[in-house]
N, CA, C and O of each residue as an XYZ file, in Angstrom:
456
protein
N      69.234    -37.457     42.246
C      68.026    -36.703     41.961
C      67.999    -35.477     42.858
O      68.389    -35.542     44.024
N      67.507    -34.288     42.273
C      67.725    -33.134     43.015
C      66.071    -32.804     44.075
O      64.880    -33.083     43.937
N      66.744    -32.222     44.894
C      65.276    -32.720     45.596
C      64.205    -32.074     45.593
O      63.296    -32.289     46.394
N      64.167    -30.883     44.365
C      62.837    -30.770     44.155
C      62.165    -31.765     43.062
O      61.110    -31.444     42.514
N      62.767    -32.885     42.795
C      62.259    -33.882     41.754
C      61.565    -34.818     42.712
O      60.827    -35.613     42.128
N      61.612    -34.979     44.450
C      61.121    -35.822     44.859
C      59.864    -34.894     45.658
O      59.130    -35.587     46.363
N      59.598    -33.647     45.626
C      58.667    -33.484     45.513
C      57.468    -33.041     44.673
O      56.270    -32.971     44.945
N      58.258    -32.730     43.421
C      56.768    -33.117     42.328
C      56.576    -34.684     42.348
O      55.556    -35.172     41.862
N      57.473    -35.402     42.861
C      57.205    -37.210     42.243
C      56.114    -37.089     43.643
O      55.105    -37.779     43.496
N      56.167    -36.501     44.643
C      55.102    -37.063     45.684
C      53.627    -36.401     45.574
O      52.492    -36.878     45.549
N      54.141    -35.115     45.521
C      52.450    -33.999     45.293
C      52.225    -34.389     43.676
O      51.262    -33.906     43.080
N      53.156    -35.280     43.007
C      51.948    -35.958     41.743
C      51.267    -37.345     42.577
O      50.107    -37.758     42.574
N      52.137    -37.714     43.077
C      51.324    -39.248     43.797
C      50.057    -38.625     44.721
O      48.873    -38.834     44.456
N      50.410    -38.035     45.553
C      49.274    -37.261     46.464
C      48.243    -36.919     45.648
O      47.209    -37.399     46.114
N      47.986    -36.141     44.360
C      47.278    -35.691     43.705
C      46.304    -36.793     43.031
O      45.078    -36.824     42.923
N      47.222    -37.597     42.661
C      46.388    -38.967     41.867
C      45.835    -40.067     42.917
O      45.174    -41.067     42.634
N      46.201    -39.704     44.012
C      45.461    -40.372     45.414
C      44.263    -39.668     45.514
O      43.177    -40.225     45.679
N      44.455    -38.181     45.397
C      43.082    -37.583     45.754
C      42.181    -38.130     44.691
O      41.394    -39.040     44.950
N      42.287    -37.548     43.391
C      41.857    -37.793     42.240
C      40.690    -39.494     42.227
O      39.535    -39.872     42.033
N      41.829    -39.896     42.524
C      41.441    -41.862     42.444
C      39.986    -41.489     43.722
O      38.874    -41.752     43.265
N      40.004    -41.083     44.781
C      39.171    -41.013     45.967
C      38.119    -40.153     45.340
O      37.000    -40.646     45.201
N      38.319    -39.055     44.986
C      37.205    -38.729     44.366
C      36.358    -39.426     43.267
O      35.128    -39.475     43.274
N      37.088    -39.901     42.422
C      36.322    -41.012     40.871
C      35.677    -41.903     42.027
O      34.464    -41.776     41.861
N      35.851    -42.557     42.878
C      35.365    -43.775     43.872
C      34.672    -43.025     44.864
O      34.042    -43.794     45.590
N      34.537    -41.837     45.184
C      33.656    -41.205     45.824
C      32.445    -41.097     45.008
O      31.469    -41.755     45.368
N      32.338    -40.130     43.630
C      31.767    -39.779     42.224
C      31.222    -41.354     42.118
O      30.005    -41.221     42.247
N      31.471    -42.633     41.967
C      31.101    -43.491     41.689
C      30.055    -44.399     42.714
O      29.131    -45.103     42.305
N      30.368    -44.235     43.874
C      29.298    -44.524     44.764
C      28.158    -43.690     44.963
O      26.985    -43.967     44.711
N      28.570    -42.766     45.385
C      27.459    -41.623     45.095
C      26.575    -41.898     44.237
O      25.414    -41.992     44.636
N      26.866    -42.095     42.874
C      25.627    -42.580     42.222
C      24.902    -43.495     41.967
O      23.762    -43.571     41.509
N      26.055    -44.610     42.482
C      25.634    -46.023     42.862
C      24.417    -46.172     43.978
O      23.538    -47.021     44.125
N      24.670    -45.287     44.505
C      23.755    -44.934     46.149
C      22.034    -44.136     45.764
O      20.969    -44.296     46.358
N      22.364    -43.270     44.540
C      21.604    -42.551     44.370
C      20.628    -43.531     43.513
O      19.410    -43.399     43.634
N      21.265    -44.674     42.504
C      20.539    -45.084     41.701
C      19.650    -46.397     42.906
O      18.543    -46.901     42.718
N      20.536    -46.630     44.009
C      19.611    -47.404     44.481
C      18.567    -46.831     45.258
O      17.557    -47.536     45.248
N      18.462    -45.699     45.987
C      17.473    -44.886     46.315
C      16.257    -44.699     45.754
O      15.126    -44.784     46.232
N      16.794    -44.334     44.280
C      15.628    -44.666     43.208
C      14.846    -46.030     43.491
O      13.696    -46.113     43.922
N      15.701    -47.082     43.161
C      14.910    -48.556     42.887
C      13.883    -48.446     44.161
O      12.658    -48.362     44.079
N      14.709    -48.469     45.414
C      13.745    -48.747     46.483
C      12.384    -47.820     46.446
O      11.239    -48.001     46.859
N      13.172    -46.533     45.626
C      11.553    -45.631     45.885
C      10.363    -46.172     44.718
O       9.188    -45.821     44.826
N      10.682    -46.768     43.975
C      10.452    -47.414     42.761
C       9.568    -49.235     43.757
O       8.540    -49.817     43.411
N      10.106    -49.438     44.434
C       9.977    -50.767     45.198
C       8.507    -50.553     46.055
O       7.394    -51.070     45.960
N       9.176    -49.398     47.037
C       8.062    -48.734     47.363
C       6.567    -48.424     47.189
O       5.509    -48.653     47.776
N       7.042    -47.739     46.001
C       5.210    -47.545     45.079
C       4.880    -48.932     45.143
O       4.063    -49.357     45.960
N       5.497    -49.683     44.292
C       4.962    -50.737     43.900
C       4.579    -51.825     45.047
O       4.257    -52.930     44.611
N       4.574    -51.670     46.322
C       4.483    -52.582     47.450
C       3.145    -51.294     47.878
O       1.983    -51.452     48.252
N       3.723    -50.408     47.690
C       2.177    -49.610     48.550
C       0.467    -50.455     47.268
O      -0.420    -51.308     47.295
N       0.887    -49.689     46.649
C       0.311    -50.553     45.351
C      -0.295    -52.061     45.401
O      -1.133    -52.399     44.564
N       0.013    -52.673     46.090
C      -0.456    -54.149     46.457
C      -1.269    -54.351     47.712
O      -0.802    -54.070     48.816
N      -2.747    -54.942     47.512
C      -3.529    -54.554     48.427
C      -3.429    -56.081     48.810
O      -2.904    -56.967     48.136
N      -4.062    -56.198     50.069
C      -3.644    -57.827     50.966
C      -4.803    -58.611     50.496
O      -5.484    -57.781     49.893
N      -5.305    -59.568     50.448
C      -6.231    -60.120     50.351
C      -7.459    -60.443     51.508
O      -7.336    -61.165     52.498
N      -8.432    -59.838     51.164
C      -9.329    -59.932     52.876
C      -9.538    -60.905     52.598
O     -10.766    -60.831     52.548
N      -9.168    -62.461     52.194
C     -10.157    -63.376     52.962
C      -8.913    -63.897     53.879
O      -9.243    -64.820     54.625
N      -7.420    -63.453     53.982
C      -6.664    -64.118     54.596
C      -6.802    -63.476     56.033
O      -7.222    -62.321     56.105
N      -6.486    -64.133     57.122
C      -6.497    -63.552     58.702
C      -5.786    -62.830     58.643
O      -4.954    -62.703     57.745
N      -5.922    -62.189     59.553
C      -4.419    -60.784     59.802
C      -3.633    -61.668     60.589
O      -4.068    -62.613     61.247
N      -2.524    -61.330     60.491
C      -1.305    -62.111     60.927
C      -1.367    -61.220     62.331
O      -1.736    -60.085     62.633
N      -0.809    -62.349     63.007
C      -0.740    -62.779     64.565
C       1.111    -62.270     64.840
O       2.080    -62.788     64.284
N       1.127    -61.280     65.721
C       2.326    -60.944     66.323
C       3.161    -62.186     66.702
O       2.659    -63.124     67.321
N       4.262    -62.166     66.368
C       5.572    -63.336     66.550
C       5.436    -63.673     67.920
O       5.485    -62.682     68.649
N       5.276    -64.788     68.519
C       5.616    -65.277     70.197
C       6.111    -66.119     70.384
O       5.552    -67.177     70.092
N       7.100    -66.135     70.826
C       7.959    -67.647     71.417
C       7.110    -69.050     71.820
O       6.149    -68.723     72.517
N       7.129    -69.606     71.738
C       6.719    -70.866     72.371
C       7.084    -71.241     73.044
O       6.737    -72.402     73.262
N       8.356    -70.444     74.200
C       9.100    -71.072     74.955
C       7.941    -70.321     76.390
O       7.627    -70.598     77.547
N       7.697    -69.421     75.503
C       6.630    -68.474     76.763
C       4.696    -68.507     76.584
O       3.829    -67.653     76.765
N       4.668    -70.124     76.094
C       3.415    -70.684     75.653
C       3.316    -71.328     76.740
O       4.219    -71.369     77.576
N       1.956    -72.034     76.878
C       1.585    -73.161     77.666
C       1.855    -74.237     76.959
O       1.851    -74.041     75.744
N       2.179    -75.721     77.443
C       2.619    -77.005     76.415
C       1.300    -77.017     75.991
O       1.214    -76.501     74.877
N       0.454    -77.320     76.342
C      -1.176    -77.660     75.794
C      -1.357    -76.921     74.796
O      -1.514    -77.315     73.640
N      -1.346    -75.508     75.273
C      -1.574    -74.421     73.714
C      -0.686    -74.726     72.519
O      -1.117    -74.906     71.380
N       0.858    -74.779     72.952
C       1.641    -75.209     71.619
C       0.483    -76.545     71.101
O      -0.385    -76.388     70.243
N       0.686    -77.547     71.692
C       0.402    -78.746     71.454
C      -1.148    -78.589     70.196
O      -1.267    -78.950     69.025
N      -1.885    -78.050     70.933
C      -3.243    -77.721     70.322
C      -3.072    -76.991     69.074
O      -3.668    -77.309     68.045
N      -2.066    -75.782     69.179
C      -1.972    -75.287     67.424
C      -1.613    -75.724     66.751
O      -2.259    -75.659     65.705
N      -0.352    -76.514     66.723
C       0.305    -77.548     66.264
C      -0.752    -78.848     65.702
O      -0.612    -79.283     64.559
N      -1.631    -79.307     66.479
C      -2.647    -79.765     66.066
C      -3.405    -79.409     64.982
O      -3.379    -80.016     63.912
N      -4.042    -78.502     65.204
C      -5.106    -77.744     64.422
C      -4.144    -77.483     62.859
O      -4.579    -77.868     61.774
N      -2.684    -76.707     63.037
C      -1.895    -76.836     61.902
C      -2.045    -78.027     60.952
O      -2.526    -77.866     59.830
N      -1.668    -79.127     61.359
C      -1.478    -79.865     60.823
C      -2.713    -80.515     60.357
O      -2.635    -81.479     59.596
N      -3.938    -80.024     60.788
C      -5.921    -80.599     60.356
C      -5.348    -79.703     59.299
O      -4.623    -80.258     58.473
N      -5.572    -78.260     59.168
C      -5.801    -77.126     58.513
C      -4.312    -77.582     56.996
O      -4.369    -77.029     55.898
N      -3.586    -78.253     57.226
C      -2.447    -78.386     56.028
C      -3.457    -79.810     55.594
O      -4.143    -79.590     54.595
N      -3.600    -80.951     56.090
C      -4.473    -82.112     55.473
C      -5.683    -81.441     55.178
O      -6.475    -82.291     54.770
N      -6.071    -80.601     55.189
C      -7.425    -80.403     54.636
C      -7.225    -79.550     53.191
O      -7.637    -80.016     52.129
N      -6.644    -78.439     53.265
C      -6.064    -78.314     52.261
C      -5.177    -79.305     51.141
O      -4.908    -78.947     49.995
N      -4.915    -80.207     51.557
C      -4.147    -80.996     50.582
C      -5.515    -81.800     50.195
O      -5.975    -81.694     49.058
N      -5.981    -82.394     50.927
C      -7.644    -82.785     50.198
C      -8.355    -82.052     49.455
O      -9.053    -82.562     48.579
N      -8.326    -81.022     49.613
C      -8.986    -79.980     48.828
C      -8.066    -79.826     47.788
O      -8.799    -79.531     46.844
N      -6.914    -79.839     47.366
C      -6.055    -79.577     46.596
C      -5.790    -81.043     45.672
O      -5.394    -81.001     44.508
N      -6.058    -82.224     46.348
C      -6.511    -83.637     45.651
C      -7.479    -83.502     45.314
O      -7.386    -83.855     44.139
N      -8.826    -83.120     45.534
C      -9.844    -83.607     45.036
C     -10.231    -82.325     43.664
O     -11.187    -82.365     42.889
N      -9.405    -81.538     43.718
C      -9.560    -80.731     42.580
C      -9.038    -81.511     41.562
O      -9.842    -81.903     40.716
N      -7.623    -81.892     41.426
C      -6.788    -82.684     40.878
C      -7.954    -84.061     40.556
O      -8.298    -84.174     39.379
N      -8.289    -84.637     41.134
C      -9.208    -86.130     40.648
C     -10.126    -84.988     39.490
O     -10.181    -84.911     38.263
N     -10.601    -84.408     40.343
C     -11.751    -83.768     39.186
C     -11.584    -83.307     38.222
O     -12.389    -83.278     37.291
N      -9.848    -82.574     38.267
C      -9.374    -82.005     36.537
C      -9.408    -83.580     35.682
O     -10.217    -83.980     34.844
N      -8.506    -84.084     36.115
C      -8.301    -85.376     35.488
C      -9.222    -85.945     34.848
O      -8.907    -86.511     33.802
N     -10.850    -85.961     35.361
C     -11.741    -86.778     35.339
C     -12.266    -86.029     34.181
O     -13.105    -86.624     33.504
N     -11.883    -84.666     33.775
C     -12.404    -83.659     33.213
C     -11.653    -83.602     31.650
O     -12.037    -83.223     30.543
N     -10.639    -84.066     32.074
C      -9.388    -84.838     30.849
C     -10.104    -86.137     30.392
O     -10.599    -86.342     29.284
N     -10.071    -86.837     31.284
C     -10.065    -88.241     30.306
C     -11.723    -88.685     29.707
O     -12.028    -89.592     28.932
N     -12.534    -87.753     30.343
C     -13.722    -87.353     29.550
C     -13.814    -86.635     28.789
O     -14.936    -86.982     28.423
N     -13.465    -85.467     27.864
C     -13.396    -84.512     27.244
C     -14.648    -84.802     26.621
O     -14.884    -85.994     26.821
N     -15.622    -84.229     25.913
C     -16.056    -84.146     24.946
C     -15.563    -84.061     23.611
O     -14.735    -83.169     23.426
N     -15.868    -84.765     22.648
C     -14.764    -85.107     21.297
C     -15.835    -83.771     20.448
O     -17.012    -83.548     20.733
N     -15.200    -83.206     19.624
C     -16.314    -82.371     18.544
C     -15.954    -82.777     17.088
O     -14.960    -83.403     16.722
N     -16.859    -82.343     16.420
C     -16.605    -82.834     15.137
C     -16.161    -82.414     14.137
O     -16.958    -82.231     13.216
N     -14.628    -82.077     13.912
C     -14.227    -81.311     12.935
C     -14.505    -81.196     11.641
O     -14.410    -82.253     11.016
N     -14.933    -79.906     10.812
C     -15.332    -79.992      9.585
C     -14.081    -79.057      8.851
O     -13.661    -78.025      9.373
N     -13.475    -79.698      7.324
C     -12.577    -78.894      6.980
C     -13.081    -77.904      6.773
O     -14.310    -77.967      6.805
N     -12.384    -76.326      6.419
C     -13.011    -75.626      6.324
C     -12.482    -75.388      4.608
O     -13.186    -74.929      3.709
N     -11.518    -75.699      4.532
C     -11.111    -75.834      2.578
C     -12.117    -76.404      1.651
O     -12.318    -75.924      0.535
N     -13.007    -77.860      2.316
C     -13.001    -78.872      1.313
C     -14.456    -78.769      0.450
O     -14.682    -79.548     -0.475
């Protein structure tokens, strides 16, 4: 092979290296751009959502390693009143649907054809 045949065989390889980097450049790029969108899209829609005032405002993250044992001990407490009370409240709705079922009121269907 004469050796200007081994350099078109390389500045074609070089070329289709660039080429390939650019299509995969060109292709993220818009991959990047379309997710920019979503999040700005995510965005609205989270600004858009208002909190509910009857819930507390949430309490900054703190270790418990830098608690008093009593204080852990005591929330931990109160947690676990505040989850059984809710589940009572969440049973006694439940008895009352039920009760609300197996009583129904029957009505009296009339055809409306006949």
């Amino acid at each position: 092979m004469p050796w200007w045949s081994w350099i078109l065989l390389w500045a074609g390889l070089v070329l289709a290296l660039l080429g390939m980097l650019a299509w995969f450049g060109y292709a993220l790029f818009r991959k990047a751009v379309r997710t920019m969108e979503a999040l700005e899209g995510l965005a609205d829609q989270f600004a858009g959502l208002e909190l509910d005032p009857q819930l507390p405002p949430l309490r900054p993250f703190r270790p418990a390693v830098f608690e008093e044992t009593a204080d852990v001990r005591l929330a931990l407490e109160q947690g676990s009143a505040e989850r059984r009370h809710r589940r009572q409240l969440r049973w006694d709705r439940l008895v009352v649907r039920g009760k609300l079922m197996q009583h129904a009121p029957s009505t009296q269907r009339t055809d409306s054809h006949a």
